[in-house]
DOFI-620068 format. One line per field, with one value per residue (C-alpha): residue number from 1; residue in one letter; chain; x, y, z. Coordinates in steps of 0.05 Angstrom, whole numbers. Last residue first. Layout:
N
resi	NUM/...
resn	a/...
chain	A/...
X	X/...
Y	Y/...
Z	Z/...
This chain:
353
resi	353/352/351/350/349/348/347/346/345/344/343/342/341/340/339/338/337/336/335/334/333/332/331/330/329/328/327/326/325/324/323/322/321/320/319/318/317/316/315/314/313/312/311/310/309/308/307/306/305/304/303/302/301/300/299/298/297/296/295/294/293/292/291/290/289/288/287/286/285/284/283/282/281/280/279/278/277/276/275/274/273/272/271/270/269/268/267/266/265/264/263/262/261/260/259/258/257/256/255/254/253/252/251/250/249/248/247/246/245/244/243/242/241/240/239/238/237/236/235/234/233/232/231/230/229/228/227/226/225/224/223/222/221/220/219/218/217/216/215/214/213/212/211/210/209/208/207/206/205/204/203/202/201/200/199/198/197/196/195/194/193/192/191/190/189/188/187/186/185/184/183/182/181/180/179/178/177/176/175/174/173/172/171/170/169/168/167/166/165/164/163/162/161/160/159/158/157/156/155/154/153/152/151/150/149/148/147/146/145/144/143/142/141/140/139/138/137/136/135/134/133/132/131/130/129/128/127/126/125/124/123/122/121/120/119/118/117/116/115/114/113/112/111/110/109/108/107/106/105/104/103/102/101/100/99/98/97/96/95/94/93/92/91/90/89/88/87/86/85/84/83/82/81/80/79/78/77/76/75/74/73/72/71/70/69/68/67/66/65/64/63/62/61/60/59/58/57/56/55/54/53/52/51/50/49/48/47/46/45/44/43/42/41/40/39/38/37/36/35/34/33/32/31/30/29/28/27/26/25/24/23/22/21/20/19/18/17/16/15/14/13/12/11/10/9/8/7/6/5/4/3/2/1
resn	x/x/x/x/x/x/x/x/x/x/x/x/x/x/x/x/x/x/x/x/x/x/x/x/x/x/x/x/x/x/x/x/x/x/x/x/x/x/x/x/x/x/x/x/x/x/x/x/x/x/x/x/x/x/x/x/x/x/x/x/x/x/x/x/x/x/x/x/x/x/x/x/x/x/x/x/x/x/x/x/x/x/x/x/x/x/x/x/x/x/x/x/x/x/x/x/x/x/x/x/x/x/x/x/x/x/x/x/x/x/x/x/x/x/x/x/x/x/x/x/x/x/x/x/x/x/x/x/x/x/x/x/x/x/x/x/x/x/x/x/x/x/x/x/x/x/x/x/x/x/x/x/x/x/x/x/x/x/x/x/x/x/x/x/x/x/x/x/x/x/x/x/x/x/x/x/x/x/x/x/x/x/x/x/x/x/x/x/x/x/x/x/x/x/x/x/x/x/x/x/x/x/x/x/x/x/x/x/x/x/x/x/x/x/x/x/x/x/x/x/x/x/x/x/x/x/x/x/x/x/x/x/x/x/x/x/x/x/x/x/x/x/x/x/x/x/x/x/x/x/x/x/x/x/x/x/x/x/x/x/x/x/x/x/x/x/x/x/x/x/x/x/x/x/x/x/x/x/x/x/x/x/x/x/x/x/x/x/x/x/x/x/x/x/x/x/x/x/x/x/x/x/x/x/x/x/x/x/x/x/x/x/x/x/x/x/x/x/x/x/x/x/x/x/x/x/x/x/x/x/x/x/x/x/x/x/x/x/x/x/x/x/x/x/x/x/x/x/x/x/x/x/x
chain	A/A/A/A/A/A/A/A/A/A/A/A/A/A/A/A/A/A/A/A/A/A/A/A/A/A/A/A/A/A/A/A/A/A/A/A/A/A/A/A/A/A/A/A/A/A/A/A/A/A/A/A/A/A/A/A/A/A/A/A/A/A/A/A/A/A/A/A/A/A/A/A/A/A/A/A/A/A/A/A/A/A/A/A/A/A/A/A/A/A/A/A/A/A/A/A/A/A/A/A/A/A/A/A/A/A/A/A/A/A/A/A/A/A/A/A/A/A/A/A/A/A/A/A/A/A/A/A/A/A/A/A/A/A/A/A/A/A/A/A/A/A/A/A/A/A/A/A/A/A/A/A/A/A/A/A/A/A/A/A/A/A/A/A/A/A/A/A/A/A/A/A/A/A/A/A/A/A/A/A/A/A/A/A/A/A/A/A/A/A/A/A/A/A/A/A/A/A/A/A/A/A/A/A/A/A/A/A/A/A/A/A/A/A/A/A/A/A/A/A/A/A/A/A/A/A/A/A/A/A/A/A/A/A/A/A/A/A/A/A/A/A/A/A/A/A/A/A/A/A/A/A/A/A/A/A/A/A/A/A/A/A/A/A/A/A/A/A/A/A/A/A/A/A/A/A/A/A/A/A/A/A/A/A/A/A/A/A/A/A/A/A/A/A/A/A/A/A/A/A/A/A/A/A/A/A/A/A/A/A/A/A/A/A/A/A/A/A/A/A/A/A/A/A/A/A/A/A/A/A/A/A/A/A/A/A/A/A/A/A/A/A/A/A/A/A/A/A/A/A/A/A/A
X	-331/-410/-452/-492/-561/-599/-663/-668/-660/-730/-768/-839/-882/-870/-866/-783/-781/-744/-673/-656/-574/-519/-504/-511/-469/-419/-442/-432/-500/-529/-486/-524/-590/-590/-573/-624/-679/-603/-623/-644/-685/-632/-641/-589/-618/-631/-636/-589/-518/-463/-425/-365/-388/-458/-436/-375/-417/-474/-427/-402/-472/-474/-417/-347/-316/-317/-369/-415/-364/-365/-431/-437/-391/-424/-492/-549/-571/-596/-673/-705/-772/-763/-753/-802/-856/-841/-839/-910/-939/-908/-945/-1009/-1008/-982/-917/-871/-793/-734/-666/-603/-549/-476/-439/-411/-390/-340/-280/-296/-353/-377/-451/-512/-533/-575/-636/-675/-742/-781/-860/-930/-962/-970/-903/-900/-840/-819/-746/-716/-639/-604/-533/-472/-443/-492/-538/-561/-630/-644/-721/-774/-810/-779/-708/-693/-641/-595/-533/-470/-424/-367/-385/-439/-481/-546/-625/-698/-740/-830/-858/-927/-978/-1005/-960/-930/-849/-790/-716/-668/-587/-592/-652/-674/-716/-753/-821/-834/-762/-763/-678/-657/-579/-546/-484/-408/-385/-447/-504/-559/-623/-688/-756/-824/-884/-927/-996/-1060/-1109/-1062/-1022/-947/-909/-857/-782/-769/-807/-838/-902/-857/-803/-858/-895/-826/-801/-870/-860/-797/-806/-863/-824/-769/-815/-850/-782/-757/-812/-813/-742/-725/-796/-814/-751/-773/-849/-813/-767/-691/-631/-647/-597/-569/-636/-630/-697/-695/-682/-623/-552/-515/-561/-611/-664/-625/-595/-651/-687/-641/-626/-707/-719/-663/-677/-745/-749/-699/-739/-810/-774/-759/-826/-842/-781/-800/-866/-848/-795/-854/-903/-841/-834/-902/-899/-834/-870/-934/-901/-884/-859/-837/-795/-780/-735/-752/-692/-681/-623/-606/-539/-493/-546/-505/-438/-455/-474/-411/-371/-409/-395/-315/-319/-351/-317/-251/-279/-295/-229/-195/-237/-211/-246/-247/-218/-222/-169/-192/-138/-156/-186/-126/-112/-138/-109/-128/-155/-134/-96/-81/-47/-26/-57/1/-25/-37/-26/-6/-27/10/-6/73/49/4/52/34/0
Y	-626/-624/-605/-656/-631/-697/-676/-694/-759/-776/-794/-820/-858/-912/-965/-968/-1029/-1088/-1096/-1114/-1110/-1150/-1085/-1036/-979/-955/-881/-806/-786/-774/-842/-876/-849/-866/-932/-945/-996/-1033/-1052/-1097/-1077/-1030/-1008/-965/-929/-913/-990/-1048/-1014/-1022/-1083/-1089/-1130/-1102/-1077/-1040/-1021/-993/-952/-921/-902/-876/-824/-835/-822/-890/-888/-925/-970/-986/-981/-1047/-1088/-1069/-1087/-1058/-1114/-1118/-1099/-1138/-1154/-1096/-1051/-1079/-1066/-997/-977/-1012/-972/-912/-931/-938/-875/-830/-814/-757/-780/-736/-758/-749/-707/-702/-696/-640/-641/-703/-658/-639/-611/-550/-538/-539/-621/-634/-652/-665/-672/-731/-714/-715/-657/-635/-653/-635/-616/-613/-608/-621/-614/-670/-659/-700/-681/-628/-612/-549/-538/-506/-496/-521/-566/-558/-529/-604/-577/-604/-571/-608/-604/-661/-728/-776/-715/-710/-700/-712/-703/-696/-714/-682/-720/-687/-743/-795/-793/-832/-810/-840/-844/-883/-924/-954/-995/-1012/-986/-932/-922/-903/-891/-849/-835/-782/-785/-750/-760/-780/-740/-786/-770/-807/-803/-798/-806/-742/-763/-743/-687/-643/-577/-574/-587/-526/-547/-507/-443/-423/-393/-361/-331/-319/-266/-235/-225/-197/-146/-128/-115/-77/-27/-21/-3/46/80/81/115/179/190/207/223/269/301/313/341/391/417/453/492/524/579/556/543/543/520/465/488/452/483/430/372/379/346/300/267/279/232/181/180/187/110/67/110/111/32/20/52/18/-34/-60/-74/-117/-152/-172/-193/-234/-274/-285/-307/-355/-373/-393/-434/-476/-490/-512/-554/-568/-507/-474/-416/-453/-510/-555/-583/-568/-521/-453/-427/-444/-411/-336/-360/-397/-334/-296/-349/-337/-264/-266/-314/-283/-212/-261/-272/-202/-182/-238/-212/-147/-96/-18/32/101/162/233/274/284/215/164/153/75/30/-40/-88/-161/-158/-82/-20/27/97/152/228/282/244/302/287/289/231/194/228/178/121/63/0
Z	1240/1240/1301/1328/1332/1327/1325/1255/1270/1301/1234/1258/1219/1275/1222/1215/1170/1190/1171/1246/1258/1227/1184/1244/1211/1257/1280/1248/1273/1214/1178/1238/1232/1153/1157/1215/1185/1146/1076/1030/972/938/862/815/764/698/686/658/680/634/652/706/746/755/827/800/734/776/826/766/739/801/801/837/902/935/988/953/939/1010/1031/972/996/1070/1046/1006/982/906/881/842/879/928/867/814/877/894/820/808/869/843/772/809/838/783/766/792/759/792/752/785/775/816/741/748/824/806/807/879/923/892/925/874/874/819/795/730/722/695/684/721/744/804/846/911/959/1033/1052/1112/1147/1188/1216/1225/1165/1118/1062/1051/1014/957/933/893/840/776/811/844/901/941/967/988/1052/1057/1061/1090/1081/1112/1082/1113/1046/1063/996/989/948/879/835/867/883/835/850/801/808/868/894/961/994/1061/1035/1100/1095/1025/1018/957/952/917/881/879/930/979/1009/1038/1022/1069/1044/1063/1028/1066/1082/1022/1050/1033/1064/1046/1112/1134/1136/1072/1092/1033/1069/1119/1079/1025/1072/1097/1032/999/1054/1056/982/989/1037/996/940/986/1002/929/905/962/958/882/866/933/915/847/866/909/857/881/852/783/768/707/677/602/572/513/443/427/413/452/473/527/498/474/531/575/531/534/608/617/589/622/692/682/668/734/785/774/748/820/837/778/787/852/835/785/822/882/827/804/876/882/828/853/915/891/836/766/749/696/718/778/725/664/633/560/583/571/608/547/498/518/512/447/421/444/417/343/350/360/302/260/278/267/195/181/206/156/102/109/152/133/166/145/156/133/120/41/16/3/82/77/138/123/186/202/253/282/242/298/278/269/287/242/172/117/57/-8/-44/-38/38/53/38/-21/0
């Protein structure tokens, strides 16, 4: 490309050429830049990343934004709500910087008031607003704080199925104490009848959460926390644990199935009829840090596992009291079903070290 001044112009400042872009000074002193077709293919590129960036947080999976539950449609309303209230400051703000922009450009016809110093009506705007939004918000918080309280039963004329999660690295496990089984990898509940989750960690802290039907919950050693969710409408959602816990954390997922009555009776049945002991052999690669379809290969010997799930029908009444309370596992004790209807671990306050 020849030099500017082989034309005659004089270049005011130097530009630094950068990748991919052509310097053009041919037209008096004005300097354009025009893309090459290497720019235009990084721009493409640059662009396409930024796209995938974006659809990298969207996901097929249903979660509170379309939910499948009391809880998980009440805090949509609350979401809602909330942003509601809080575009009452931020619209004017994106809307009014504009205008004000250009209505008070240079040269424009708009009134000049240098000495202008104070306007009622604005000072009741700028304080007044915010103040009763504030005071909504407090509000709606408090209200759903106590009607979404986690540990709070969900009002229904059906009883609670309860059921038992144990925290492991990097896997969840499902134990029906009421049925005397247990699953890992799947978690199948009725549809319309509250499920009432007692939940500790035979690790390090984790964080369960199924986001179609509700909230997060902590999970934690040597202590108990609830969770009480419903399902209305039937469907296979996906869940996940939320706190960082390793290398494995990624793939810490399981598979929420609500079916109907009769098909949960079906499930409990196929899984005490085929379901394998839960014995020490297998505690102990439960406890191994890997994923459950792992654990299903180990205990499959080493063949891909036949279900979407690992099954237990055999199983200590107490396992999950004792990994609660940090205690030997009675595997030589009763295996009877606990039929008190009563779940007394969670007031075990042990404090976790």
């Amino acid at each position: 490309m020849p030099h500017p001044e082989e034309h005659g112009l004089q270049v005011p400042y130097s530009l630094p050429a950068l990748p991919g872009m052509i310097i053009d000074v041919r037209d008096h002193n004005v300097l354009k830049v025009f893309s090459s077709p290497a720019g235009r293919s990084r721009f493409g590129a640059i662009v396409s990343c930024l796209a995938l960036l974006a659809l990298s947080g969207c996901s097929s999976a249903p979660g509170f934004l379309w939910p499948n539950g009391p809880v998980a449609d009440a805090q949509r309303q609350h979401l809602w709500l909330v942003i509601a209230l809080v575009m009452i400051v931020v619209l004017p703000v994106f809307i009014l910087t504009p205008w004000l922009v250009w209505r008070y450009r240079y040269k424009s016809q708009a009134t000049y008031r240098p000495r202008w110093s104070f306007s009622l009506w604005v000072d009741v705007l700028i304080w007044g607003v915010p103040v009763v939004i504030v005071a909504l918000l407090s509000v709606a918080l408090w209200k759903n704080t106590i009607n979404l309280d986690p540990y709070k039963p969900i009002a229904s004329d059906k009883p609670p199925l309860r059921i038992q999660v144990i925290g492991l690295d990097w896997k969840w496990l499902f134990i029906y104490p009421d049925h005397h089984i247990a699953t890992l990898g799947q978690l199948v509940i009725p549809v319309d009848r509250p499920v009432s989750f007692t939940l500790t960690s035979a690790t390090v802290m984790q964080s369960f959460i199924v986001p179609a039907l509700g909230g997060q919950i902590d999970v934690m050693n040597r202590m108990v926390t609830r969770l009480n969710l419903m399902a209305d409408h039937t469907g296979e959602f996906m869940g996940r644990n939320m706190q960082y816990n390793g290398e494995g954390f990624y793939a810490q997922q399981f598979t929420t199935r609500a079916v109907s009555d009769s098909e949960f009776a079906t499930f409990i049945d196929q899984v005490t009829t085929q379901g394998q002991p839960l014995n020490a052999h297998a505690w102990g690669v439960l406890k191994q840090q890997n994923n459950w379809k792992d654990v299903a290969r180990i205990l499959n010997d080493g063949l891909p596992p036949p279900a979407p799930m690992v099954a237990f029908s055999q199983l200590p009444a107490s396992l999950f009291q004792d990994v609660a309370r940090h205690q030997p596992i009675a595997w030589n004790g009763s295996t009877a079903t606990d039929t008190s209807g009563k779940d007394t671990s969670h007031h075990d306050r042990t404090p976790a070290q």
